[in-house]
N, C-alpha and C positions, 0 to 999 in steps of 0.2 A: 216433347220437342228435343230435338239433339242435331246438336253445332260442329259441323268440320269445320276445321281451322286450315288454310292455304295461306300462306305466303304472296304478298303480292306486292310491289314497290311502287307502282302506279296504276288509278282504276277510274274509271268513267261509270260511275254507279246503278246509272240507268241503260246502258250499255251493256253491262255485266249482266244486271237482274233480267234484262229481258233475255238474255243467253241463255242463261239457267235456268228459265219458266218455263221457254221451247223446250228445253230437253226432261224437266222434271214436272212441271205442271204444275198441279195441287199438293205434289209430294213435298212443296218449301212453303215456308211462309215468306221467304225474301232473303237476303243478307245484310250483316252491316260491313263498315270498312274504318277500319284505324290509322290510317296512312300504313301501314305495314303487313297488314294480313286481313284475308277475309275470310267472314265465318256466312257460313250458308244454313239457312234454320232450315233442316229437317222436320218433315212435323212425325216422322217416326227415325228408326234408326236406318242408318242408309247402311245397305249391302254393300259389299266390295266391290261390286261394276259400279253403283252409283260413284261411291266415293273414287274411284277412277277415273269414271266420266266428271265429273263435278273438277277433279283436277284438268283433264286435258282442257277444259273450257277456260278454264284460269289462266293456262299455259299459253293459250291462244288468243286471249283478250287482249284486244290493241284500244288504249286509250284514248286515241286518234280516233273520232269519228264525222264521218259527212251526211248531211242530211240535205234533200233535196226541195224544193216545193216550184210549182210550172203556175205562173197564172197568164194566161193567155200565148203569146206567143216569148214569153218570158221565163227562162228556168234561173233560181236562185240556187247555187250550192255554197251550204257554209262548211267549214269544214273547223270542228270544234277540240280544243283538250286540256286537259287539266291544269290549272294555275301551277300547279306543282313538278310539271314534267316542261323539263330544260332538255331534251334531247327528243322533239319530235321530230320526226320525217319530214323531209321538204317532198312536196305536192306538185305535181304538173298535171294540170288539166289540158286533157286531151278532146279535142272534139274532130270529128270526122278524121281522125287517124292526125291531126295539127297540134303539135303542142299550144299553146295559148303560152303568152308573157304574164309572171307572175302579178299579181294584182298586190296594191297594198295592203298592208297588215292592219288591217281593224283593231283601234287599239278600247279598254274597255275601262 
């Protein structure tokens, strides 16, 4: 097994790992995260495209993520991020081209 190391200041762990499975598959065993940098387990040695692509995914990972679920005539979206990130994006849901008024902040 062998570990790229990236640079990351904020990650949404499951987020990420799903990122990097679509694009590497069986080729990781997963990553971990330190608040500072994440290592990706190779389960051989990654090539120079891997290691490339493994960074532009990093580069591109927004900690900020929404999840949906419909039961009936009812869609839920939450929209979730890290305890640690003080600078998320403010959200406007839009439905049929309408912004919506923001809804209160669910506190946890």
């Amino acid at each position: 097994m062998e570990n790229l190391l990236l640079s990351l200041s904020d990650c949404a762990v499951s987020t990420l790992d799903a990122a990097l499975r679509a694009q590497f598959g069986a080729g990781i065993s997963g990553l971990s995260y330190d608040g500072s940098a994440v290592r990706v387990h190779f389960l051989g040695a990654p090539s120079g495209a891997d290691q490339t692509a493994a960074q532009a995914i990093v580069d591109a990972h927004d900690p900020v993520f929404f999840s949906a679920s419909r039961a009936g005539d009812t869609v839920t979206v939450q929209v979730n991020k890290p305890r640690n990130l003080d600078s998320a994006s403010q959200v406007t849901l839009t439905v049929n081209g309408t912004p919506l008024p923001s809804p209160t902040r669910a506190r946890r």
